[in-house]
C-alpha positions as CSV (number, residue, x, y, z in Angstrom):
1,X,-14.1,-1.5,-21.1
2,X,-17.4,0.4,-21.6
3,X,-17.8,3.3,-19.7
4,X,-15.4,5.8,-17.6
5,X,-12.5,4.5,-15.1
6,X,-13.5,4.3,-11.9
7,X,-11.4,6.2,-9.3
8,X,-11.2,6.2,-5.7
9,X,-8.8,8.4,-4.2
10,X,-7.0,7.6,-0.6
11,X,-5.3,10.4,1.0
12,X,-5.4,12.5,4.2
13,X,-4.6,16.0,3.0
14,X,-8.0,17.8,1.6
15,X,-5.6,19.9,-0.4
16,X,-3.9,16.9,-2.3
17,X,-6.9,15.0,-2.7
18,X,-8.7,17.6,-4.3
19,X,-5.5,18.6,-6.4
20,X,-5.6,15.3,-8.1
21,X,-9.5,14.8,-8.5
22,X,-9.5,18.1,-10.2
23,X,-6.6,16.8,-12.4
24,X,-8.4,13.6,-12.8
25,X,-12.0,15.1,-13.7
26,X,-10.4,16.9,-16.2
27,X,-10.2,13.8,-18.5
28,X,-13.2,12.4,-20.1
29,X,-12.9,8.7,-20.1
30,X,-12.1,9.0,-16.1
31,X,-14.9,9.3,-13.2
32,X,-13.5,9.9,-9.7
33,X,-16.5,8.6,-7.6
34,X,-15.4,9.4,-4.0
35,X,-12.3,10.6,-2.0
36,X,-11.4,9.6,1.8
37,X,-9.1,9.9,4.2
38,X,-8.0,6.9,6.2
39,X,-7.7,3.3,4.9
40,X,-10.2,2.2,7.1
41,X,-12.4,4.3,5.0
42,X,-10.6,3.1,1.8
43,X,-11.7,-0.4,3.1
44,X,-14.9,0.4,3.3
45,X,-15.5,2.1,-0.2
46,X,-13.6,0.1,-1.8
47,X,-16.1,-3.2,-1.2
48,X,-19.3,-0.9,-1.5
49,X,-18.2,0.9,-5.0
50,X,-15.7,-1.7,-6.2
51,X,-13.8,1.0,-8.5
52,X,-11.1,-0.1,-11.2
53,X,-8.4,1.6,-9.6
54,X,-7.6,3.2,-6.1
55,X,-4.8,6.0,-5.5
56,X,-3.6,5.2,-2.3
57,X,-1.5,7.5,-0.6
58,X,0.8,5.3,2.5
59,X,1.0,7.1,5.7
60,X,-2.7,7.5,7.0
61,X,-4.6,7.3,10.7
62,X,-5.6,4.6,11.6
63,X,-5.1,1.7,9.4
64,X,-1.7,2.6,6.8
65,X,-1.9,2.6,3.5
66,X,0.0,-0.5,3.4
67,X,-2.1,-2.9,4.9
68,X,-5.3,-1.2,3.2
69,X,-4.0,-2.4,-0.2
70,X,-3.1,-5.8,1.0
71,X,-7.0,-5.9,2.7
72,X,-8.7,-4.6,-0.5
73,X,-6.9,-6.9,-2.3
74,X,-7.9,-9.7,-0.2
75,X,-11.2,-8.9,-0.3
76,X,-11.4,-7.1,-4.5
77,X,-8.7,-8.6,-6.1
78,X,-9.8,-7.0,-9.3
79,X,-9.7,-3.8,-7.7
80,X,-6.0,-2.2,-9.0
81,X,-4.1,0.1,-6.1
82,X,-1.7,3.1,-7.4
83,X,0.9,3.8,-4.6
84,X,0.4,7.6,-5.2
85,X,3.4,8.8,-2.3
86,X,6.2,11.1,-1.6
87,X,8.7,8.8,-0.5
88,X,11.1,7.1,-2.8
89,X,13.0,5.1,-1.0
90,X,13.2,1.2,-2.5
91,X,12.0,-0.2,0.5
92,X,9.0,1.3,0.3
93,X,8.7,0.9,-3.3
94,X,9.2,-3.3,-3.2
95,X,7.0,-2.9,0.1
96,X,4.2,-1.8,-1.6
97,X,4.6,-3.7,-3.8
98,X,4.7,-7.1,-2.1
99,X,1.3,-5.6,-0.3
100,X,-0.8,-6.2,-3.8
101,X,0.1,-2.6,-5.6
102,X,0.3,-3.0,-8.8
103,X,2.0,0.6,-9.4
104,X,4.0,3.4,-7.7
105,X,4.1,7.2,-8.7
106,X,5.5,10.1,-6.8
107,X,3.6,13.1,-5.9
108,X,5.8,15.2,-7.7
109,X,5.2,13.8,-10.9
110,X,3.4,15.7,-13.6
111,X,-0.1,15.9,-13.1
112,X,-0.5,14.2,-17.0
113,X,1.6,11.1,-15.4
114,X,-1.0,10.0,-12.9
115,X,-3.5,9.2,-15.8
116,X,-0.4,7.5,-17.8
117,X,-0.3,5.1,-14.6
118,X,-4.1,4.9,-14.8
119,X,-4.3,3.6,-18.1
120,X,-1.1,1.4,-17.9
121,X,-2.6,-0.9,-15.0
122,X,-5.8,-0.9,-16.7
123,X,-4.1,-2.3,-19.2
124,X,-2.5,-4.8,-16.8
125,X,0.6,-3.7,-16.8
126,X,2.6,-2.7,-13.6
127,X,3.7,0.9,-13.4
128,X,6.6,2.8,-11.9
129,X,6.8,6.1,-12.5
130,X,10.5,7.5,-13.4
131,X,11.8,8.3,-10.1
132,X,10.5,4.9,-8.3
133,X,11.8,3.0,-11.0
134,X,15.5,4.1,-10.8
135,X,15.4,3.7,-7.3
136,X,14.6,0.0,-7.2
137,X,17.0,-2.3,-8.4
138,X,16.7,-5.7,-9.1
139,X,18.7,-6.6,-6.1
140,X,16.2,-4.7,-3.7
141,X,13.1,-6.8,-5.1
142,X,14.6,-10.1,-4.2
143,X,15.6,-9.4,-1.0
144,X,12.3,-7.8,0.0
145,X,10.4,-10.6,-1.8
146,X,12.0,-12.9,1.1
147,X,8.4,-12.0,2.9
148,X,5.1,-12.3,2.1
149,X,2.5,-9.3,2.3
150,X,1.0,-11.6,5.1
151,X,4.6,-11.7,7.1
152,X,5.1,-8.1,6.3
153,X,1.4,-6.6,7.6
154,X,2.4,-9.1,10.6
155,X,5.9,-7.3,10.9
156,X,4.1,-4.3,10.8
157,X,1.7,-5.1,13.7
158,X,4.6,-6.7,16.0
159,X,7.0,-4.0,15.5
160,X,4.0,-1.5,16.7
161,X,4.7,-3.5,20.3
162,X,1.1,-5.8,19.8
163,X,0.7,-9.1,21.6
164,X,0.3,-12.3,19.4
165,X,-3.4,-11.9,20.6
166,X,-4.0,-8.5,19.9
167,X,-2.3,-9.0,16.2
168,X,-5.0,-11.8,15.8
169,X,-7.5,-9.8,16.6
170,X,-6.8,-6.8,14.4
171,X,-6.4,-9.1,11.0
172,X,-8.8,-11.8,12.0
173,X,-6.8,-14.4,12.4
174,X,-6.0,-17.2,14.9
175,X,-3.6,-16.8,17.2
176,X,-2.0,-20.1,16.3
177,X,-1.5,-18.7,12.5
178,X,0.2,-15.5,13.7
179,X,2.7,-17.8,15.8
180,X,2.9,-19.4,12.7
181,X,3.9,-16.5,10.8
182,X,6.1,-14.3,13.5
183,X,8.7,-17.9,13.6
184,X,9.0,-17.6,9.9
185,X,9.6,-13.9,9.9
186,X,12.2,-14.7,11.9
187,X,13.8,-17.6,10.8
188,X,13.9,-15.8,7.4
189,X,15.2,-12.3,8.5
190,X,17.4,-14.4,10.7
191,X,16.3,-12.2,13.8
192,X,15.5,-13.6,17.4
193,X,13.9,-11.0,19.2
194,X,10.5,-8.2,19.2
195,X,12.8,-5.9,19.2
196,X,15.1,-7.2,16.3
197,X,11.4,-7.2,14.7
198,X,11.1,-3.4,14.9
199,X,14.3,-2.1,14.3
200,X,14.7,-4.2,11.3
201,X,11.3,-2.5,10.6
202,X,11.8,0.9,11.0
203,X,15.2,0.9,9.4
204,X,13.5,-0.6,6.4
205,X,10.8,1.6,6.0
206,X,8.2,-0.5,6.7
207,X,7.0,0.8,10.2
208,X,6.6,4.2,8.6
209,X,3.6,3.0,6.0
210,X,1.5,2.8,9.2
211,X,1.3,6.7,9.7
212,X,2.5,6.7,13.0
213,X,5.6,8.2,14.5
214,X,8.5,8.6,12.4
């Protein structure tokens, strides 16, 4: 490609963000060209400077860093999101995963391994960094891969307690089509109730990509 990478980095700690732009800005062939701290922002940036890559961190305010990715990528699929996150757990791994990322590395990585993960999804390659790797097994893919992104930003909203209405209303979508969705999340997690919903979804990790609680 001609010209520098674009970054955009996502994370709500000043001192992290600024840890890995100055680790980033150190490299020649990479141009960090803004940092925020919510994924509403990251939305928002993301359409209006289009970067090659974003480093998105998952537990924000307001919207998580899960349903940011699967938003931007919606909207700029050419855009490639980094899962750049503490937790190593395989649920969020395949999670994030399932959302559109199209890599994983853990904050405790050497600094030199973020810009390994850089240039291997530039390259189109998905990348998970040692530790995330181990942790997911084949096993833990398929049976996360039982949802969709779609059915899993819709777990993520119902297990937060919101209405079929209100869940509409936050991605934009008919009420009808979230009705839709909440009987297949079901039928395939083979749970009956809301509150089968949410414990399935914090037990799995999934509730915690939001930010909130836990």
């Amino acid at each position: 490609m001609n010209g520098p990478i674009r970054v955009l980095i996502v994370d709500d700690h000043p001192m992290v963000a600024e840890g890995i732009q100055s680790i980033l800005e150190s490299y020649g062939d990479i141009e960090v060209v803004g940092a925020v701290s919510s994924g509403r922002e990251a939305i928002a940036r993301a359409e209006a400077l289009v970067p090659d890559v974003i480093l998105m961190d998952l537990n924000m305010p307001d919207v998580g860093g899960l349903s940011a990715t699967e938003i931007i990528q919606e909207r700029c699929p050419e855009i490639r999101v980094l899962i750049l996150s503490m937790h190593d757990s395989p649920e969020y791994i395949s999670t994030a995963l399932s959302h559109g990322a199209v890599g994983y590395v853990l904050k405790d990585v050497q600094p030199e391994e973020i810009k390994t993960a850089i240039d291997a999804v530039m390259r189109g390659e998905r990348y998970l960094c040692t530790g995330a790797a181990g942790s997911l097994s084949p096993q833990s893919q398929t049976s996360r891969e039982a949802l969709t992104g779609r059915e899993q930003t819709i777990l993520l909203e119902l297990a937060q307690g919101k209405s079929n209405k209100e869940v509409a209303q936050a991605l934009d979508i008919s009420v009808r089509t979230v009705e839709t969705h909440r009987k297949n999340i079901k039928r395939k997690l083979g749970i009956s109730s809301t509150a089968g919903l949410t414990r399935y979804a914090l037990e799995h990790g999934v509730l915690q990509g939001t930010g909130r609680g836990i």
